[in-house]
MIDO-417728 format. One record per residue (C-alpha): residue in one letter; x, y, z; residue number from 0. Coordinates in steps of 0.02 Angstrom, whole numbers, plus 50000, padded with zeros to 5 digits. Layout:
# MIDO-417728
<pt code="A" px="X" py="Y" pz="Z" pos="NUM"/>
...
//
This chain:
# MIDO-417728
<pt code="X" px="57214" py="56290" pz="55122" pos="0"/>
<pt code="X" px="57352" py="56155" pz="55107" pos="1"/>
<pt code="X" px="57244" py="56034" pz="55211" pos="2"/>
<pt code="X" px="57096" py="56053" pz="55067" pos="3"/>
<pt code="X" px="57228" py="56022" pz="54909" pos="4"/>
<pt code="X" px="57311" py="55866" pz="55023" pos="5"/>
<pt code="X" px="57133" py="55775" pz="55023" pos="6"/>
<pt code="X" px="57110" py="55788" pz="54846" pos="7"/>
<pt code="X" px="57125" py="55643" pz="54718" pos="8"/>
<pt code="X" px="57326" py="55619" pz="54662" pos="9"/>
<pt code="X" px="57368" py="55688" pz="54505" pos="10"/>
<pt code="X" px="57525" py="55725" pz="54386" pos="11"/>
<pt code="X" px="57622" py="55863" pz="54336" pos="12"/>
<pt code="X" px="57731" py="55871" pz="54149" pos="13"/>
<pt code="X" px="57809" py="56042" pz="54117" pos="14"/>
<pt code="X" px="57839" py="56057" pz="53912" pos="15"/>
<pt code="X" px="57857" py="56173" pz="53778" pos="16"/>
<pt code="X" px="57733" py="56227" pz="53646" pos="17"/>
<pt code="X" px="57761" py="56357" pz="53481" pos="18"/>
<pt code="X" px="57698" py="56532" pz="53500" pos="19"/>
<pt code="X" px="57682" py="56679" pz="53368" pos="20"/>
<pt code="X" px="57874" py="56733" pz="53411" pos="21"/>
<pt code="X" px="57936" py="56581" pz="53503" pos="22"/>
<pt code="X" px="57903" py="56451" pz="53633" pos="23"/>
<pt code="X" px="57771" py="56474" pz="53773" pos="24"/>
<pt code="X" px="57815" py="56356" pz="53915" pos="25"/>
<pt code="X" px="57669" py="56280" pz="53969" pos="26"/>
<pt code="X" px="57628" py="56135" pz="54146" pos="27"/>
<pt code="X" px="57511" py="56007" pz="54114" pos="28"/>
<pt code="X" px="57404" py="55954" pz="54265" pos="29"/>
<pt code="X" px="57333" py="55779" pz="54263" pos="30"/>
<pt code="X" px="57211" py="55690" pz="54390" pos="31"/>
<pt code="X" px="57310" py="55542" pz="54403" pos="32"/>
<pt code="X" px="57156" py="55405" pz="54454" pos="33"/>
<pt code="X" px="57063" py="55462" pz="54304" pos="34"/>
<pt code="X" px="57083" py="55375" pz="54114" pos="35"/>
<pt code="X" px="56954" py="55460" pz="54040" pos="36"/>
<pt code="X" px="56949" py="55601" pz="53911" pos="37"/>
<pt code="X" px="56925" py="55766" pz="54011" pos="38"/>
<pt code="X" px="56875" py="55926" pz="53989" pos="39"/>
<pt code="X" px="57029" py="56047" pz="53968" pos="40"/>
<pt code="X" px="57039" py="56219" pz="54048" pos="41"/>
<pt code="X" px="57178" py="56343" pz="53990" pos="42"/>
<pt code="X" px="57236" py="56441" pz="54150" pos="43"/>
<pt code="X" px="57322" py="56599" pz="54143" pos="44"/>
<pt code="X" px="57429" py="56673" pz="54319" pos="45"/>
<pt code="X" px="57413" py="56862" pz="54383" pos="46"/>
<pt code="X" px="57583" py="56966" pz="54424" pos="47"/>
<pt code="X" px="57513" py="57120" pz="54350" pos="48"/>
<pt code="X" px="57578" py="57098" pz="54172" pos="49"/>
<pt code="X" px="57759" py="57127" pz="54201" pos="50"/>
<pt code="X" px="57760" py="56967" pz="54339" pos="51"/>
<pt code="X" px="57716" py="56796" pz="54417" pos="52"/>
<pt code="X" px="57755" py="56635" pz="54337" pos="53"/>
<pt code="X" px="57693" py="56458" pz="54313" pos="54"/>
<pt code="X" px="57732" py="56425" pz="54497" pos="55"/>
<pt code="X" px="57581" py="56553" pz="54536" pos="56"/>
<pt code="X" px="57461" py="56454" pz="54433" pos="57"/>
<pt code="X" px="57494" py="56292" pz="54541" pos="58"/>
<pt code="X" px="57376" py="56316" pz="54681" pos="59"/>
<pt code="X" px="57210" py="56345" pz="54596" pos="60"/>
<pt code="X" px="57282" py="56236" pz="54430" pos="61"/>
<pt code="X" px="57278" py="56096" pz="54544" pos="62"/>
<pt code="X" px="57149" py="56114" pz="54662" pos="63"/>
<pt code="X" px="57050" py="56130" pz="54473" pos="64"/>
<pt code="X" px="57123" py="55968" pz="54399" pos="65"/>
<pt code="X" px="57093" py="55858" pz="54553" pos="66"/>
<pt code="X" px="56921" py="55912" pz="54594" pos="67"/>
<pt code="X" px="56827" py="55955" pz="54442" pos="68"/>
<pt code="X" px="56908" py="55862" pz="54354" pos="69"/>
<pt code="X" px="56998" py="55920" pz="54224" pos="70"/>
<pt code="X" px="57155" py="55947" pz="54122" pos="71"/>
<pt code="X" px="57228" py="56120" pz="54160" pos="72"/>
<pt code="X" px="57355" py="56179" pz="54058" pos="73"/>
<pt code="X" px="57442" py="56329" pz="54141" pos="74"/>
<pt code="X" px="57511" py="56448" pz="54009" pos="75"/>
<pt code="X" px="57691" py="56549" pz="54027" pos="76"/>
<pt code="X" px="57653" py="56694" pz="53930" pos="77"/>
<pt code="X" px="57778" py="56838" pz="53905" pos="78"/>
<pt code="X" px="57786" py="56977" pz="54016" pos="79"/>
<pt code="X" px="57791" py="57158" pz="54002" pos="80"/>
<pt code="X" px="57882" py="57293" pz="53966" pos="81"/>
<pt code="X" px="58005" py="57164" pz="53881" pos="82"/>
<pt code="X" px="57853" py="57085" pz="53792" pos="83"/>
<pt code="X" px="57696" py="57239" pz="53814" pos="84"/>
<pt code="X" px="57520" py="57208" pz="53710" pos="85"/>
<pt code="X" px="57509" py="57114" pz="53616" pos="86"/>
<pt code="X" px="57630" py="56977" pz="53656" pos="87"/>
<pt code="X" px="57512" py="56902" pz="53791" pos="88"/>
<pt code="X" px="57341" py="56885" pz="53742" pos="89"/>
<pt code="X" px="57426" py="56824" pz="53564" pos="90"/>
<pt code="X" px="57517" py="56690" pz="53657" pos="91"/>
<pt code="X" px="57361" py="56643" pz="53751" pos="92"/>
<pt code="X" px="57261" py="56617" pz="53588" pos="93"/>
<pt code="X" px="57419" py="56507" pz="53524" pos="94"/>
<pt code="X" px="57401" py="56397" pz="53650" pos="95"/>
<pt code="X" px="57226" py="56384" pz="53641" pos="96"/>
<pt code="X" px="57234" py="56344" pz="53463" pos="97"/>
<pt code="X" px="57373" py="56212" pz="53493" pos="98"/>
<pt code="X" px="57272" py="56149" pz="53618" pos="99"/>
<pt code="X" px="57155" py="56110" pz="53514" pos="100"/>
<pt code="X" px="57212" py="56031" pz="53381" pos="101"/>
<pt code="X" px="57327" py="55913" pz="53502" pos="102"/>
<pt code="X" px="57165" py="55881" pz="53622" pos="103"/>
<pt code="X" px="57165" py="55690" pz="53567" pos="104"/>
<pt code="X" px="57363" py="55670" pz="53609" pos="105"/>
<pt code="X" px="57300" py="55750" pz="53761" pos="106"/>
<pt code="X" px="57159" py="55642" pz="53804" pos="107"/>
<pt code="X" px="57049" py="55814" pz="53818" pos="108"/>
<pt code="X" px="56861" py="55835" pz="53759" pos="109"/>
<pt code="X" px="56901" py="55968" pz="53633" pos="110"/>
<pt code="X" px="56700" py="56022" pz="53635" pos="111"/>
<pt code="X" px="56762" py="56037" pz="53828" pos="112"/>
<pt code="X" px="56908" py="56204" pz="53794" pos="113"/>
<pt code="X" px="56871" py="56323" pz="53940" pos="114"/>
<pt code="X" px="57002" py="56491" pz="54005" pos="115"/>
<pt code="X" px="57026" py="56556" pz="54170" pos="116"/>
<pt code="X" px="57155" py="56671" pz="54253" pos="117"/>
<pt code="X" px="57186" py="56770" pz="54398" pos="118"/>
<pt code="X" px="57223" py="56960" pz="54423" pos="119"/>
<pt code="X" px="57335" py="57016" pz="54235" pos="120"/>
<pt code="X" px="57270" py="56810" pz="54221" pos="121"/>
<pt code="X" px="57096" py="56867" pz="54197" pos="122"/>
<pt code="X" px="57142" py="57007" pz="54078" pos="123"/>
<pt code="X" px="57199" py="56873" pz="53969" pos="124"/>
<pt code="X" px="57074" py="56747" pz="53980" pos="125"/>
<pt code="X" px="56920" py="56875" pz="53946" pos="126"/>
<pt code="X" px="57040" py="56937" pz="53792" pos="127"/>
<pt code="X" px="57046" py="56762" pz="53741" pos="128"/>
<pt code="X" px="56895" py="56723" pz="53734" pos="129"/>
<pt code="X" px="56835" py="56872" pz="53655" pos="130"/>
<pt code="X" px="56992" py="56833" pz="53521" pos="131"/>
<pt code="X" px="56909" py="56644" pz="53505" pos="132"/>
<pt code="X" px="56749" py="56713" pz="53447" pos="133"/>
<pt code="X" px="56795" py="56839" pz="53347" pos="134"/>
<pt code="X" px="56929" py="56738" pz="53227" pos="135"/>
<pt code="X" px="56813" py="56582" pz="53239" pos="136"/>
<pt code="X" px="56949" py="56443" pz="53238" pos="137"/>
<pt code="X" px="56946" py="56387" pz="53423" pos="138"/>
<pt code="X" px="56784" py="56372" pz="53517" pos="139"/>
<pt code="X" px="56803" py="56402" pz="53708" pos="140"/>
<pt code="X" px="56658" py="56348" pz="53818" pos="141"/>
<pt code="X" px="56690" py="56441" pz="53981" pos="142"/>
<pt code="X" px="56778" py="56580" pz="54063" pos="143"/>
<pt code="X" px="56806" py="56616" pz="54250" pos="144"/>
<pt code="X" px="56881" py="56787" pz="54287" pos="145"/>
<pt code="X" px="56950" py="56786" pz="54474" pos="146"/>
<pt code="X" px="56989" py="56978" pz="54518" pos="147"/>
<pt code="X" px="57027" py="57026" pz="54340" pos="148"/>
<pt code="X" px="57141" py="57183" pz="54275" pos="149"/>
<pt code="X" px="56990" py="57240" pz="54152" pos="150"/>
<pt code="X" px="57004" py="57423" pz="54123" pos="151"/>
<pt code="X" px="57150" py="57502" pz="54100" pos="152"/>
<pt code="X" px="57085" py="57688" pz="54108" pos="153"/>
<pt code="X" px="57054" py="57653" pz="54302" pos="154"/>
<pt code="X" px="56905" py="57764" pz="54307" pos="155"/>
<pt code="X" px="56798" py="57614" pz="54397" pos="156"/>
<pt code="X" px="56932" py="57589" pz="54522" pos="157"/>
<pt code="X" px="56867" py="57577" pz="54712" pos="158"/>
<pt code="X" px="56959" py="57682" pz="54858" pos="159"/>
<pt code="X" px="57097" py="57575" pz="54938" pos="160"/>
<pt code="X" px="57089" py="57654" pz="55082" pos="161"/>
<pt code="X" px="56928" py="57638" pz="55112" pos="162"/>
<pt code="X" px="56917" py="57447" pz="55030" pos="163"/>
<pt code="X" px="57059" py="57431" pz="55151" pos="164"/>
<pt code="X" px="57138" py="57348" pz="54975" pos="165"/>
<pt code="X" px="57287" py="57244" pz="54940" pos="166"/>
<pt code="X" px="57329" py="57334" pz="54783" pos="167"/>
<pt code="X" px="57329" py="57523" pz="54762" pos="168"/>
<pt code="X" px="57287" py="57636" pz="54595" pos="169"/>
<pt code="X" px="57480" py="57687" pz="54594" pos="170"/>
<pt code="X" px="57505" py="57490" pz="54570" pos="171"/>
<pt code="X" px="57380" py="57472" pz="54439" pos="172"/>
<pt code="X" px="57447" py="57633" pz="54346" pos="173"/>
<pt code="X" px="57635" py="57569" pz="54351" pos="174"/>
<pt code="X" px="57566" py="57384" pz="54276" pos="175"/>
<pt code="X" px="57468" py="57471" pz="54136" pos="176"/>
<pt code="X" px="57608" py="57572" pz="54091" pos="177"/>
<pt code="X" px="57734" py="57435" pz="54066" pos="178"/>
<pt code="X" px="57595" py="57335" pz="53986" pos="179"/>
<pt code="X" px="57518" py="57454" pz="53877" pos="180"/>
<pt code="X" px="57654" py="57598" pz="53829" pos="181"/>
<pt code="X" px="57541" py="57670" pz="53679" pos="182"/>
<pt code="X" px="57399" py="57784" pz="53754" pos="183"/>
<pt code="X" px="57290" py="57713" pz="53597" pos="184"/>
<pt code="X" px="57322" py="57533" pz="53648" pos="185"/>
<pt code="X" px="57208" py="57578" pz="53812" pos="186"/>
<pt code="X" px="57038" py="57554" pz="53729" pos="187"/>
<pt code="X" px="57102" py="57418" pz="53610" pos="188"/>
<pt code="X" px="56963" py="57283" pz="53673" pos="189"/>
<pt code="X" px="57091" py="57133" pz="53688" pos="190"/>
<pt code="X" px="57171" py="57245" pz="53819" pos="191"/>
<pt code="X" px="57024" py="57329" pz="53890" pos="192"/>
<pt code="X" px="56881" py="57196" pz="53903" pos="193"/>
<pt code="X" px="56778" py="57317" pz="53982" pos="194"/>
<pt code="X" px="56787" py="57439" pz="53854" pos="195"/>
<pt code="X" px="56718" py="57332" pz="53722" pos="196"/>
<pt code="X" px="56555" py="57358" pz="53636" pos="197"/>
<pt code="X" px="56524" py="57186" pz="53580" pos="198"/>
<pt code="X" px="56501" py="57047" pz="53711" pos="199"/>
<pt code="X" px="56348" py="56943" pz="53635" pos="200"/>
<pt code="X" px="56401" py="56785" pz="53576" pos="201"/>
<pt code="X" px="56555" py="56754" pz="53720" pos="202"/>
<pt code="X" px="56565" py="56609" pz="53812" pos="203"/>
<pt code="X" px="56456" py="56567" pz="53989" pos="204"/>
<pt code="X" px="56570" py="56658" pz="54121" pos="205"/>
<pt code="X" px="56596" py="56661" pz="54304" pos="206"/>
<pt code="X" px="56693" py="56826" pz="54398" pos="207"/>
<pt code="X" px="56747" py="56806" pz="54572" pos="208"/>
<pt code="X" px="56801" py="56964" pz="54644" pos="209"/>
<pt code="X" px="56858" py="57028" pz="54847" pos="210"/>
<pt code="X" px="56775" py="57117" pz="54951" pos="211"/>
<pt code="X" px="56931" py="57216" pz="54987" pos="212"/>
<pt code="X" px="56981" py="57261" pz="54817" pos="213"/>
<pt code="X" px="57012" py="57424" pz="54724" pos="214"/>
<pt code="X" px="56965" py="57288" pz="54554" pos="215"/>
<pt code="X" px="56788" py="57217" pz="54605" pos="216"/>
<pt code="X" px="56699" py="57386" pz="54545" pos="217"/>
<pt code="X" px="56749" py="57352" pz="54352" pos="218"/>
<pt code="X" px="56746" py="57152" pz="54379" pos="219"/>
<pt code="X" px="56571" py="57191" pz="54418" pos="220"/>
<pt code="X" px="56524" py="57302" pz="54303" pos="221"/>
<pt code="X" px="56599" py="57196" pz="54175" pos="222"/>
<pt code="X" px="56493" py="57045" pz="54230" pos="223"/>
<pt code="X" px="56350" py="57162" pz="54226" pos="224"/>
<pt code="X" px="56370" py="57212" pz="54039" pos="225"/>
<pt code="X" px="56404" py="57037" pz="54008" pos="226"/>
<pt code="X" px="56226" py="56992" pz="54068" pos="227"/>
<pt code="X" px="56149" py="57143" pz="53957" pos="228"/>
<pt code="X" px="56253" py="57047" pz="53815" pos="229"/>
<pt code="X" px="56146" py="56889" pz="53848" pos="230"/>
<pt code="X" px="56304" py="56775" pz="53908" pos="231"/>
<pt code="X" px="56236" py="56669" pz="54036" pos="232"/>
<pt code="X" px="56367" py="56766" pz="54206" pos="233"/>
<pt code="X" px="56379" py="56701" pz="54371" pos="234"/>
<pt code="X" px="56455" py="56840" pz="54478" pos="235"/>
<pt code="X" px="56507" py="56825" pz="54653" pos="236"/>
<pt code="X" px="56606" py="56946" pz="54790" pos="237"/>
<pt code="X" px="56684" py="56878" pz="54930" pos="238"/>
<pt code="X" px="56694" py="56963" pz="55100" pos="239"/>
<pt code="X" px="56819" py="56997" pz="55178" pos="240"/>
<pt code="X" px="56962" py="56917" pz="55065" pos="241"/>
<pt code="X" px="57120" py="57042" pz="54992" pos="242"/>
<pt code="X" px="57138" py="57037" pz="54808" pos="243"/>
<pt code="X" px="57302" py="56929" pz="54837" pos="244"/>
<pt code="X" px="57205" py="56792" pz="54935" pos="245"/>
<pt code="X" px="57065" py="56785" pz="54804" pos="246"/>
<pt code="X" px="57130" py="56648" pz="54689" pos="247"/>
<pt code="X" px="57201" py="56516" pz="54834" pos="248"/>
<pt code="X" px="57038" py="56566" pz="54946" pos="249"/>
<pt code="X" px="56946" py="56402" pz="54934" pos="250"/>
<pt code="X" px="56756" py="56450" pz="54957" pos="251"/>
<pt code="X" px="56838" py="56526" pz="54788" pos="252"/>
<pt code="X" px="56889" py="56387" pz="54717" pos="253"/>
<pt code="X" px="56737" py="56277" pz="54764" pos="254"/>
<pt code="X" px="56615" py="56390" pz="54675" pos="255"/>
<pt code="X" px="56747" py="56379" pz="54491" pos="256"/>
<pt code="X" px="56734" py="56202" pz="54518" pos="257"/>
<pt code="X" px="56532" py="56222" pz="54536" pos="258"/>
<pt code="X" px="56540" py="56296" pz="54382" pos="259"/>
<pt code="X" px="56661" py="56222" pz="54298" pos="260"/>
<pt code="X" px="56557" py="56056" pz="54332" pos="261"/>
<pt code="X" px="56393" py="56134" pz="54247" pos="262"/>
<pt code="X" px="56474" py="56183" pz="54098" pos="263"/>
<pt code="X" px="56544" py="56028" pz="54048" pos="264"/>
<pt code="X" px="56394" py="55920" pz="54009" pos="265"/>
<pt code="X" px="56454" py="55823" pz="53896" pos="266"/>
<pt code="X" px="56397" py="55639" pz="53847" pos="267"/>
<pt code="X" px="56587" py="55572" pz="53843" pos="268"/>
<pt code="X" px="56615" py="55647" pz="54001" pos="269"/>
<pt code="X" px="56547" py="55578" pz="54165" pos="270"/>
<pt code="X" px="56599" py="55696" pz="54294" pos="271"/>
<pt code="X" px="56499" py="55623" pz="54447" pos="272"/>
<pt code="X" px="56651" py="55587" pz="54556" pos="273"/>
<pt code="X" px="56653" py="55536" pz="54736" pos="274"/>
<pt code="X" px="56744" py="55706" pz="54830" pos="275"/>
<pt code="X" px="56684" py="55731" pz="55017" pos="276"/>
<pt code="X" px="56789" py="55884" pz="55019" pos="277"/>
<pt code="X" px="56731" py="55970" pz="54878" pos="278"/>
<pt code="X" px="56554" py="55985" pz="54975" pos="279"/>
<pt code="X" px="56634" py="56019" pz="55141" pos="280"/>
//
């Protein structure tokens, strides 16, 4: 894994601040550092269940996306449950999104170019968001890539761990939910429960990446599938073998977001055929 990021074009780091609905949302820049151009920007949001993880869990597939797409990634510290439950999180998200936005020239970032992704609780928050972006019309996003996403918090699509051989148990999902979500109602709210919503036409072009041995790739699936019944153009993949843990640092993973990270952003400002030997390895 290290041996793929190490061969990728240099890039820089800035760790800043930006304003949020109740306060500041600390956010790290990622930069490819051979490239002047404006680039697209992609929004990514870590797992930890909700009530966990930092910007530090971000930095694998943040970078790995920056140098090889590339792109701008902005990795987003959003507030954490049960100190911070629903809606603090997907709020914050659509903050910085908005923000984002608006500062995409200081940022040298193609603002036509906005795209989400997230891991685990990450992916949660970037389907919300993007659901959030279309629905209150002030932000457009372009993309989102969901890589073993938390989407249904009434657990009735979860797979058998046992049997899955999974990372991550129902007892682990049930103790997230209930920090995250502590009102019962709050459980079908669709900015919490992706799945559970009835309107998906008009969302952006999505990819889901989900593990083989995962008690979360029945409803990532099912979510990609109603998605597709939506008419949103999905590109859904399962990887064998891999533990929902591995799933965003696995880099047949990442190589297929970058894939379609790449077809999404055809842009005329934005020339994105780059010489990478690794990214076809």
């Amino acid at each position: 894994m290290d041996t793929i990021l190490n061969k990728a074009p240099a890039f820089s780091a800035e760790e800043f601040i930006i304003p949020g609905p109740t306060g500041a949302i600390p956010v790290r820049l990622y930069r490819p550092g051979t490239n002047s151009q404006k680039l697209p920007l992609v929004l990514y949001f870590h797992g930890g269940g909700f009530s966990g993880g930092c910007l530090d869990d971000a930095e694998y597939p943040a970078r790995f996306i920056a140098s090889h797409c590339p792109a701008l990634v902005l990795a987003v510290g959003y507030s954490l449950a049960p100190l911070h439950p629903f809606p603090a999180a997907p709020e914050e998200a659509y903050a910085a999104a908005t923000w984002a936005a608006r500062n995409a020239k200081r940022l040298r970032a193609l603002p036509e170019l906005l795209m989400v992704a997230g891991d685990d609780a990450g992916g949660n928050i970037a389907a919300s968001l993007a659901l959030m972006a279309r629905d209150r019309a002030e932000v457009a996003i372009t993309a989102q890539v969901l890589i073993g996403p938390m989407l249904d918090p009434s657990m009735t699509r979860l797979g058998d761990a046992a049997k899955l051989k999974s990372d991550l148990t129902a007892e682990q999902c049930a103790k997230r939910y209930q920090q995250y979500l502590p009102k019962s109602m709050q459980r079908m709210h669709p900015y919490a429960a992706p799945l559970e919503c009835l309107r998906l036409a008009g969302l952006p072009a999505a990819m889901i990446a989900t593990a083989e041995c995962d008690v979360l790739h029945i409803e990532a699936e099912k979510y990609a599938a109603a998605l597709i019944s939506a008419g949103v153009p999905t590109q859904v993949s399962r990887f064998a073998g891999v533990k929902h843990a591995e799933l965003h640092t696995h880099a047949p993973v990442l190589r297929e977001i970058v894939d379609f990270l790449r077809r999404q952003t055809q842009h005329p400002d934005f020339n994105f055929n780059i010489q990478d030997e690794d990214h076809h390895a």
